[in-house]
C-alpha positions as CSV (number, residue, x, y, z in Angstrom):
1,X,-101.5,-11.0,73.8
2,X,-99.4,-8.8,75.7
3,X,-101.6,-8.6,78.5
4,X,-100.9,-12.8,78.7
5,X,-97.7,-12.4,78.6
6,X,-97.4,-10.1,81.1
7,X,-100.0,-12.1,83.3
8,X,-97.6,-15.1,82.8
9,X,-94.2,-13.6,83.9
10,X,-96.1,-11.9,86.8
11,X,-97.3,-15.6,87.9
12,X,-93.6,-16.8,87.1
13,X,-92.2,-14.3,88.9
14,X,-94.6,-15.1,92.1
15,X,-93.6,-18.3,92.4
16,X,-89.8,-17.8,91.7
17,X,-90.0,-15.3,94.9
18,X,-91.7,-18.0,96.5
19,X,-89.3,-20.7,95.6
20,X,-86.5,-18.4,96.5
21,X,-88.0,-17.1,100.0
22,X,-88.0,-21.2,100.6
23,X,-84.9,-22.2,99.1
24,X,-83.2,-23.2,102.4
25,X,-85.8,-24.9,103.8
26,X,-86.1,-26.5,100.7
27,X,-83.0,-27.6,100.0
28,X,-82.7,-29.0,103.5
29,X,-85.4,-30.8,103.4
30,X,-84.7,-32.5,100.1
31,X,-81.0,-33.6,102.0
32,X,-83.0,-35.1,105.1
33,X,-85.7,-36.8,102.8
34,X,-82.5,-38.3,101.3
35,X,-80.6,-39.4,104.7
36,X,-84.2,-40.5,106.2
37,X,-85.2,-42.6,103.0
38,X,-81.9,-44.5,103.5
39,X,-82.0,-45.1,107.4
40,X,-85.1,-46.7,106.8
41,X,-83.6,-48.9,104.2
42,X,-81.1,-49.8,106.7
43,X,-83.3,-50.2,109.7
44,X,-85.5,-52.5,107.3
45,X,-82.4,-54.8,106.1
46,X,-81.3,-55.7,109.4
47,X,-83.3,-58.9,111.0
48,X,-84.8,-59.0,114.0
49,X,-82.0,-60.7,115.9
50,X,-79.8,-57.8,114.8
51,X,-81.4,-55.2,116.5
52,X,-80.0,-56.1,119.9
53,X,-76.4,-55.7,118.0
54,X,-74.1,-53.4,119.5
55,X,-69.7,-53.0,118.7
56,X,-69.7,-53.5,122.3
57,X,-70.9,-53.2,125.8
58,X,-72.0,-49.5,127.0
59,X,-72.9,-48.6,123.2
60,X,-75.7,-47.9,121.3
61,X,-77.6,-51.2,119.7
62,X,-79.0,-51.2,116.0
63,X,-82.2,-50.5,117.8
64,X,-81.2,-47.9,120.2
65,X,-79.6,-45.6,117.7
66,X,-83.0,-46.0,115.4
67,X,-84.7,-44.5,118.0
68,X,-82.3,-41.9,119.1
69,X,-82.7,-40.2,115.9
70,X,-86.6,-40.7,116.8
71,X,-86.2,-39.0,119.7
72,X,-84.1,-36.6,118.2
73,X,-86.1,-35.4,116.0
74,X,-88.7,-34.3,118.1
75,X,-86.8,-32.9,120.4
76,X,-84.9,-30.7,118.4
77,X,-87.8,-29.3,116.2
78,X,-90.0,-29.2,120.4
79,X,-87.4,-26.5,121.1
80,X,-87.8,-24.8,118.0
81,X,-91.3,-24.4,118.9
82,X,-93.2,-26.9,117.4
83,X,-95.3,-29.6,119.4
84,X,-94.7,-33.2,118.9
85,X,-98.2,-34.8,118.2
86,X,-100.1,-35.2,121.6
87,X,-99.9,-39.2,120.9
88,X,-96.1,-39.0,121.0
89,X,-94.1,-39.8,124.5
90,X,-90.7,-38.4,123.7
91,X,-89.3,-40.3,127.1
92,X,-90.9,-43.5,126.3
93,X,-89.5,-43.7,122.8
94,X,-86.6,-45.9,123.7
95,X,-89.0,-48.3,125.5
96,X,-90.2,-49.5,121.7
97,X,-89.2,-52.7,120.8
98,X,-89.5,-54.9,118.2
99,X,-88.2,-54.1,114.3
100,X,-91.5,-53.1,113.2
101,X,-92.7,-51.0,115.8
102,X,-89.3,-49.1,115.9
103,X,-89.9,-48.3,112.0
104,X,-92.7,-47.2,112.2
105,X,-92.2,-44.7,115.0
106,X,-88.8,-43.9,113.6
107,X,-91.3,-43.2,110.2
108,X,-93.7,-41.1,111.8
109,X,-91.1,-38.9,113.5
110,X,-89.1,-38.6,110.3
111,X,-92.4,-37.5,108.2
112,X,-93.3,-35.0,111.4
113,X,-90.1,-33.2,111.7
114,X,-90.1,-33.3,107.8
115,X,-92.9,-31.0,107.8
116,X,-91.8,-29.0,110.1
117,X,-88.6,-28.2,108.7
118,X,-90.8,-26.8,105.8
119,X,-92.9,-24.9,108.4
120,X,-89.8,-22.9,109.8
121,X,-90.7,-19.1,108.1
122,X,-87.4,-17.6,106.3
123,X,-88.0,-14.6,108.2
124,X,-87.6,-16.7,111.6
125,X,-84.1,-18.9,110.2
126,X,-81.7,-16.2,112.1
127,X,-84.1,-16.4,115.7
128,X,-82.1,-17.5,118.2
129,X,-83.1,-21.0,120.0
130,X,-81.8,-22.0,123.0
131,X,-81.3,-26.1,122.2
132,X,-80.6,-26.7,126.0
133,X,-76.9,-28.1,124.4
134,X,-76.3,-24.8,122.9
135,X,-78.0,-21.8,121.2
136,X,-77.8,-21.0,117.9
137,X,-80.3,-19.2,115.1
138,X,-82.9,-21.8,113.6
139,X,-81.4,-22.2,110.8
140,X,-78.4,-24.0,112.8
141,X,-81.5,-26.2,114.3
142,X,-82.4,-27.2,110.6
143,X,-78.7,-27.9,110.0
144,X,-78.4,-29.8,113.3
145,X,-81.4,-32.2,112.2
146,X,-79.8,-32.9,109.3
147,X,-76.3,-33.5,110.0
148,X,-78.1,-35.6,113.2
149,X,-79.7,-38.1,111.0
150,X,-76.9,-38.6,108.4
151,X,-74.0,-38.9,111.3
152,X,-76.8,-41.6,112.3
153,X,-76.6,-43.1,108.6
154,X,-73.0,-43.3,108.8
155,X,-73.2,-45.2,112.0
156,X,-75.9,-47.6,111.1
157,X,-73.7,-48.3,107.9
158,X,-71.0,-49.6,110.0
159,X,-73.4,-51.5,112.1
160,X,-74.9,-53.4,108.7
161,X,-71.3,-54.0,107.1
162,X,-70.2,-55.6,110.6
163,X,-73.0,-57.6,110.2
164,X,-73.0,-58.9,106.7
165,X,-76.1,-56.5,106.0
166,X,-75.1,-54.7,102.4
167,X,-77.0,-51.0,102.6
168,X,-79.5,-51.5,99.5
169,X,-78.9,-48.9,98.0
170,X,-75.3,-49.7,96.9
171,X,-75.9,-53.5,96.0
């Protein structure tokens, strides 16, 4: 019996070091999962005809700030060193068109960064990174992603409530 018990805090012990050593990445990508899953909602509330909506002239459309944060996401995690997948064009994102189409790329490069952020080793979160805008550890990268797609939310809020679109998630 003691033998068990000491085979079952050396397990929970294992996997609260491993829980730990992950906590940042973690906790960030619980936040992004969060911010994602509702700019999806958004991007899927809005009707077709919206997506050419912009506040004005010389700003961003519904559609061309969905796939900004696209784009965005794989170019920030590209200069932390991972690859976007080899069928990805990172210039010819903003060429997409049509509501469905821009969901589902702006899905597939949420879901790939997502991983990614998970992939980062805790080891690696102070290694500097040279974002071409700045440098900063990768751990400011991970933050960057984040704040990058909820400063996005914010915006495509606005967009839907000057458009009559209620975000779903707070009818």
């Amino acid at each position: 019996m003691k033998k068990l018990f000491s085979l079952l805090c050396m397990f929970f012990a294992i996997g609260l070091t491993y829980a730990q050593e992950n906590l940042t990445q973690n906790t960030i990508q619980g936040l992004l999962k969060g911010n994602q899953d509702q700019v999806i909602q958004l991007a899927e509330a809005f009707s077709e005809d919206q997506y050419d909506w912009r506040p004005m002239e010389g700003v961003n459309s519904v559609a061309d700030a969905l796939l900004h944060v696209a784009s965005a996401n794989y170019f920030i995690g590209s200069k932390m060193g991972f690859a976007p997948p080899e069928d990805v064009d990172i210039m010819a994102l903003g060429k997409i068109t049509g509501k469905d189409n821009i969901i589902t790329a702006l899905k597939k490069s949420n879901a790939w960064v997502l991983d990614k952020v998970g992939e980062v080793e805790s080891g690696d979160l102070g290694s500097e990174v040279d974002f071409g805008f700045m440098k900063m550890n990768k751990l400011g990268g991970l933050l960057i992603i984040m704040e990058h797609n909820g400063e996005h939310k914010g915006q495509l809020i606005a967009y839907a409530r000057s458009n009559g679109v209620v975000p779903p998630w707070s009818e």
